[in-house]
N, C-alpha and C positions, 0 to 999 in steps of 0.2 A: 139144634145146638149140640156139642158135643161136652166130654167131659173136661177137656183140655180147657176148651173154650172157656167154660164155666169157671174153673181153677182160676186160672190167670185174670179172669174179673174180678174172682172172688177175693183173689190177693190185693188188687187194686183197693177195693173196696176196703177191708179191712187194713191194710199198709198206710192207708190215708186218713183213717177215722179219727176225727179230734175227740170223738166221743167218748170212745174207747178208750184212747191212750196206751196203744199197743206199744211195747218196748221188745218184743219176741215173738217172731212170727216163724215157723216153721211147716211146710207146705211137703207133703211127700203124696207127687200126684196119683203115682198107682194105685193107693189105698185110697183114695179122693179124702185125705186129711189133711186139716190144720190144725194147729196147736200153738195156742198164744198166751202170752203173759200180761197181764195190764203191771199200769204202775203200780198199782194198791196192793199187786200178788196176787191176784185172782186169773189162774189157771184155767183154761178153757181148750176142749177140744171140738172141732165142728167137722161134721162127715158130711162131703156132698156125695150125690150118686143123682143118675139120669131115671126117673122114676117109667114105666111102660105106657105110652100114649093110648086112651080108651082104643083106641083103630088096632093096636099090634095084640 
């Protein structure tokens, strides 16, 4: 899996969550950042990165 790959899930995933209740999602791939607002005002930032498989 690559990073790209991941992002664009990861957007899906969070873009949809009723849970959440995201109103602000802001995605800047090269830094593997999101940054989202819920309804309530709660500010959240989440870093993906591709972690080194035990083998490499």
């Amino acid at each position: 899996m690559n990073l790209l790959y991941l992002m664009d899930t990861m957007f899906d995933l969070l873009n949809e969550s009723n849970n959440l209740n995201v109103i602000e999602l802001n995605e800047i791939e090269s830094s593997g950042l999101f940054y989202l607002t819920t309804a309530d005002g709660t500010k959240v930032e989440i870093k993906c990165s591709i972690l080194p498989s035990e083998h490499d």
